[in-house]
C-alpha positions in Angstrom: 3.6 -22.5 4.5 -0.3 -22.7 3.6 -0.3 -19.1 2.8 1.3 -19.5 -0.5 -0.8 -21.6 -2.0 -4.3 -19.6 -1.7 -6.1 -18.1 -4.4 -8.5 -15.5 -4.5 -12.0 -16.9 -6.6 -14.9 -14.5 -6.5 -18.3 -16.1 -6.5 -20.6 -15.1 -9.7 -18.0 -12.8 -11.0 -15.3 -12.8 -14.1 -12.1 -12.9 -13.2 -9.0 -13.4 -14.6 -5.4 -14.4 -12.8 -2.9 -12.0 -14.4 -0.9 -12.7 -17.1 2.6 -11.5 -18.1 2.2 -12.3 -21.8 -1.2 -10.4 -21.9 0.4 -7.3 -19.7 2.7 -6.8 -22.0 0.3 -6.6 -24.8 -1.6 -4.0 -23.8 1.5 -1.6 -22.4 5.0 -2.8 -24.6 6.8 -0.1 -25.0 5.2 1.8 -22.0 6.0 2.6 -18.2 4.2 1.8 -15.0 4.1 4.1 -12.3 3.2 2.9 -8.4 2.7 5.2 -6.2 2.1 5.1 -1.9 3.5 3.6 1.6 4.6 0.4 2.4 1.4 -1.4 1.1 2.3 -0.2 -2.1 6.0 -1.7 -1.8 4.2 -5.1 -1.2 2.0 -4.2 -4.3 5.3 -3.7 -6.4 7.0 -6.6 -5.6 4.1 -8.8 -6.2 3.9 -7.3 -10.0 7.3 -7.7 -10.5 7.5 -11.3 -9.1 4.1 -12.0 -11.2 5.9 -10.9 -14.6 8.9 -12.9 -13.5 7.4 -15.9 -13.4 6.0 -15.3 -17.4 9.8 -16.0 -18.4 10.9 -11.9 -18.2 14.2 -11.3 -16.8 14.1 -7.5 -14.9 17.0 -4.6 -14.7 16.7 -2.8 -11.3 17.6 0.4 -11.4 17.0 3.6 -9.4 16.5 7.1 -10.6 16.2 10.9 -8.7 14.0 13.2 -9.9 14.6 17.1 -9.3 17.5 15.3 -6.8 15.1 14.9 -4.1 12.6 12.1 -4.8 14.4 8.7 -5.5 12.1 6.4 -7.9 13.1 2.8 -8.0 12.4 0.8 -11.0 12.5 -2.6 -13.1 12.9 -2.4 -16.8 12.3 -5.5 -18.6 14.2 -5.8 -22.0 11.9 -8.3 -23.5 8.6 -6.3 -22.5 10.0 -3.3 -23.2 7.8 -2.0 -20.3 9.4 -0.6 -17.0 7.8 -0.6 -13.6 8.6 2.4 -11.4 7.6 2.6 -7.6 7.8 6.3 -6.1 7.3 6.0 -1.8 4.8 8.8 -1.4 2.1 7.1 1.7 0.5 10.9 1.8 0.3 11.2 -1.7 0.2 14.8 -1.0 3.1 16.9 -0.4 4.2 16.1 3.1 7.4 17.8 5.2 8.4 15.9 7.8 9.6 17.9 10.8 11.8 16.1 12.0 13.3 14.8 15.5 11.5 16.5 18.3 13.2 17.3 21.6 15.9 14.7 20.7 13.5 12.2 20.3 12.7 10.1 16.9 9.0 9.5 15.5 8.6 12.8 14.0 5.1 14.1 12.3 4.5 15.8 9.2 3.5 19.3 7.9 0.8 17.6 5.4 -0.7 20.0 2.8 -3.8 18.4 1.9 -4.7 21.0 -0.9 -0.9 20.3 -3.1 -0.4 17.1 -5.2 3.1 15.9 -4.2 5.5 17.8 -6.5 7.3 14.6 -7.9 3.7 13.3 -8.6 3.1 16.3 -10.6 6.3 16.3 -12.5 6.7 12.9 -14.0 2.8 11.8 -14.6 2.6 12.3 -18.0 5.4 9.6 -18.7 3.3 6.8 -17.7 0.7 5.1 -19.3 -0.9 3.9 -16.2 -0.4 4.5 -12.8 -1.1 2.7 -9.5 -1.9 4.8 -6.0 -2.2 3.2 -2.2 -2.7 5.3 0.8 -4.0 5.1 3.8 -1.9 3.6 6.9 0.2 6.5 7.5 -3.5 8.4 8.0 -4.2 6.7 11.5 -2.7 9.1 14.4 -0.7 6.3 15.6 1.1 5.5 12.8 4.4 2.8 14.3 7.0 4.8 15.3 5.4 8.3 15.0 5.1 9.4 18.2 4.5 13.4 16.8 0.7 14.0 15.1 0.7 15.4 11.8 -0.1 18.9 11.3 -2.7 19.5 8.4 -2.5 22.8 6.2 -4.5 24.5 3.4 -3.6 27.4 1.7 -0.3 27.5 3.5 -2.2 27.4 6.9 -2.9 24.8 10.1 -6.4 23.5 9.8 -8.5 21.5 12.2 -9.0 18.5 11.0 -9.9 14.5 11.4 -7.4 12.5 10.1 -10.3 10.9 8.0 -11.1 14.2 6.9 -7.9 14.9 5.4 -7.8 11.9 3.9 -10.2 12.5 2.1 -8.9 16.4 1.5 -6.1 14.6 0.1 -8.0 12.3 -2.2 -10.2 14.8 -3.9 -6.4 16.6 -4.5 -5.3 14.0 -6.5 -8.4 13.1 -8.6 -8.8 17.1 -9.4 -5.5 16.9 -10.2 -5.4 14.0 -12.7 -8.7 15.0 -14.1 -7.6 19.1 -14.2 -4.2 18.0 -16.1 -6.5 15.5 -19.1 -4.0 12.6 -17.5 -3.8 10.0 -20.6 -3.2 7.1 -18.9 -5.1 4.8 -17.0 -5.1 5.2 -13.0 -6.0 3.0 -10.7 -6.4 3.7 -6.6 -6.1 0.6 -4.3 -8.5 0.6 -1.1 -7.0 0.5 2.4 -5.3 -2.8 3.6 -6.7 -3.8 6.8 -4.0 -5.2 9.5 -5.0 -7.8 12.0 -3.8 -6.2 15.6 -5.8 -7.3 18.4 -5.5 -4.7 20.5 -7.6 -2.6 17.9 -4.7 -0.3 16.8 -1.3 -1.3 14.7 0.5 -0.3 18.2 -0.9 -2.1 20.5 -0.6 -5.8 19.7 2.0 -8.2 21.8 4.4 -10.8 20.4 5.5 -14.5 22.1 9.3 -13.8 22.4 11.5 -16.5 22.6 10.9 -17.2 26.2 7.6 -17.5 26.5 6.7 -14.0 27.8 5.3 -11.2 25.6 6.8 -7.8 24.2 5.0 -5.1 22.8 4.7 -5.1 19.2 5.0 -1.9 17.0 2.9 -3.5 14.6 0.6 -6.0 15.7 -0.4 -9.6 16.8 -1.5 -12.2 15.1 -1.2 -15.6 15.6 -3.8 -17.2 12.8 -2.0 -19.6 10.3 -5.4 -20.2 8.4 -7.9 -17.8 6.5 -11.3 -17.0 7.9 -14.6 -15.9 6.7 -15.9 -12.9 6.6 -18.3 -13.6 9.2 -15.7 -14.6 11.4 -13.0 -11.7 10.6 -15.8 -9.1 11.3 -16.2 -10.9 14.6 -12.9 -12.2 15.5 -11.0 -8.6 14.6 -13.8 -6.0 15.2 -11.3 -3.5 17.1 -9.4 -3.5 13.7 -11.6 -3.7 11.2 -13.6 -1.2 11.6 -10.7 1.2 11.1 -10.1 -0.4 7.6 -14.0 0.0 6.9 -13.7 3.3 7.5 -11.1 4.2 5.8 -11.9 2.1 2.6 -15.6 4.2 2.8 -14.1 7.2 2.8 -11.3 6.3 -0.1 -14.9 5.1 -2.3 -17.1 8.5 -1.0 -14.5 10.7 -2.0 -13.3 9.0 -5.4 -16.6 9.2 -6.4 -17.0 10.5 -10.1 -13.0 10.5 -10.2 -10.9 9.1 -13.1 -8.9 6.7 -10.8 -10.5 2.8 -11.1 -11.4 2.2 -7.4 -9.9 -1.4 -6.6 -11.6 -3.0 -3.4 -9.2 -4.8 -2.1 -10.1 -4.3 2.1 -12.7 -7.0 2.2 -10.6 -9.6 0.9 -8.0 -8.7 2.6 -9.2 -9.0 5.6 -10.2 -12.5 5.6 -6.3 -13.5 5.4 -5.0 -12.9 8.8 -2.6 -15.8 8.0 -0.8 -14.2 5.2 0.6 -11.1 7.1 4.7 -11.4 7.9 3.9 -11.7 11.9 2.9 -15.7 12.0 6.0 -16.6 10.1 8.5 -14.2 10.4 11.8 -15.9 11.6 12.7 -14.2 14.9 16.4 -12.6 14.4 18.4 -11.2 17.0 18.5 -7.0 17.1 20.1 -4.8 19.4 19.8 -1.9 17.3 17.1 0.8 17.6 14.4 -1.7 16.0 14.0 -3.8 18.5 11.1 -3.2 20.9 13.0 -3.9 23.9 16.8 -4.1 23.4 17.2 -7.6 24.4 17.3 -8.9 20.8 14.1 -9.5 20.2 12.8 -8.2 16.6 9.7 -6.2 16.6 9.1 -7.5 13.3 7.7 -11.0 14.8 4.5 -8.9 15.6 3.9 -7.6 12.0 0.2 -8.3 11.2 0.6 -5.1 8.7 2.7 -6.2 6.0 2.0 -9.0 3.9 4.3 -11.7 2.9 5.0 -13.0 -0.7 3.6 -15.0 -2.3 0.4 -13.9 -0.6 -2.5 -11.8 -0.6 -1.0 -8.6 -3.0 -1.0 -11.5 -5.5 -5.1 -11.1 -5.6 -4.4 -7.5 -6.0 -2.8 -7.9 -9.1 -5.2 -10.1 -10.4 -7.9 -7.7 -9.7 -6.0 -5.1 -11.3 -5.4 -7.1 -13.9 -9.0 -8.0 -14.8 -10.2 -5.0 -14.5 -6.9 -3.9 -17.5 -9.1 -6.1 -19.2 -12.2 -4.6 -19.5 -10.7 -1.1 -19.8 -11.8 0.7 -23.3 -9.1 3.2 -23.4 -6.7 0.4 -23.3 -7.2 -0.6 -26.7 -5.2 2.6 -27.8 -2.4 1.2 -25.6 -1.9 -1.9 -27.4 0.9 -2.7 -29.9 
């Protein structure tokens, strides 16, 4: 698979391809905190695989915190540095309200205004910390068939689900910069998905006999990466979401603490590297499957990414721009 093989190479720009032995330089003795949705879980894994490879053998384990918020993490013995993912795609504190006239794809109370509480408790313990949001944003998120509900100060408020993005985002950075956060955090831009049909939703899959399903995800059918000429053409119903939400993740982290990593536009030019071209179509009877027939809705996925594959880049952009962090030095052993 061609995928695996790609590597991201900036023109007229220094960058370097991360480094495990160098990583654990500037934090031994220290712990990672990642923080978002799913795109964030691909994020995670590709670190962790990405340290693997330098020779480091990893301990999973898993950890609550005030018995409500489970934190998954890797510690590696030989580093002395433990990576911790927290699945938080609001970022803010977020209720969900659960099944609605006996029917799944519940929304969420969303209180644009409060830092998520498990955020705000554990912080401090990291010396650098990794957020991703933005999917779960769109009204039709997969499998939500409720809208969320926005609040501030404890009340409903009108607005665009752009607008409390961006609510949310000046949340966080007043947060980080109103608590003197000593670390170093980093906010990854939106990762755009490849559905035709303009909307994660409202793609179609091939199924195995030749007709199409709905896909709760996508459709995508390139094997190759394009340009960026031809991805603004060839997925201009899609892309224009991820444009808009990456502009609105730069406006409103404007003067903030968190490192802005812009990872949409490269992202975007790798419709080959999402799960949907290669996943292996497995037969599903349970709720997942878009039709019942054993078909899995996972064939369509042109949201996720697969590994190796494109979160490798964001690491190496995360990693170069480690490198050219001041405060970093005071991390070092």
């Amino acid at each position: 698979m061609r995928f695996q093989w790609y590597r991201w190479q900036p023109i007229k720009c220094l960058y370097t391809y991360f480094s495990p032995s160098g990583f654990k330089y500037m934090l031994k003795g220290k712990k990672v905190l990642l923080v978002g949705d799913s795109m964030m879980s691909n994020f995670y894994e590709a670190l962790l695989c990405a340290i693997h490879i330098g020779g480091f053998k990893g301990e999973p384990y898993q950890r609550n915190t005030a018995g409500v918020f489970s934190i998954k993490g890797v510690h590696f013995p030989r580093m002395n540095i433990s990576v911790e993912h927290l699945f938080s795609p609001y970022l803010v504190y977020a209720i969900t309200r659960g099944t609605v006239n006996g029917k799944g794809g519940h929304g969420y109370d969303v209180h644009v205004d409060k830092i998520h509480p498990t955020v705000a408790k554990i912080l401090p313990e990291y010396a650098m910390a990794v957020f991703a949001s933005g999917v779960w944003w769109q009204q039709n998120v997969p499998r939500r068939k409720q809208p969320n509900v926005f609040f501030v100060n404890n009340s409903p408020k009108n607005l665009s689900n752009l607008d409390a993005h961006a609510w949310a985002l000046n949340t966080l950075s007043s947060f980080i910069k109103g608590t003197n956060y000593g670390g170093v955090p980093y906010f990854i831009s939106f990762s755009p998905h490849h559905g035709g049909a303009g909307s994660p939703q409202k793609g179609v899959y091939q199924d195995s006999a030749g007709g199409t399903k709905p896909s709760w995800v996508g459709a995508c059918g390139a094997v190759k990466p394009t340009s960026e000429q031809a991805a603004l053409k060839d997925y201009r119903l899609s892309l224009p979401t991820s444009e808009a939400y990456m502009t609105t993740q730069k406006t409103a982290l404007l003067g903030s603490p968190l490192r802005f990593l812009q990872v949409t536009s490269l992202s975007a030019m790798r419709p080959d590297a999402h799960q949907g071209p290669w996943f292996k179509r497995r037969a599903s009877t349970g709720p997942g499957s878009p039709s019942g027939n054993g078909e899995s809705p996972f064939s369509g996925d042109c949201t996720h990414w697969c590994l190796p594959g494109v979160p490798d880049a964001w690491v190496d952009m995360m990693y170069s721009s480690m490198l050219l962090e001041p405060s970093l030095a005071g991390l070092k052993k």
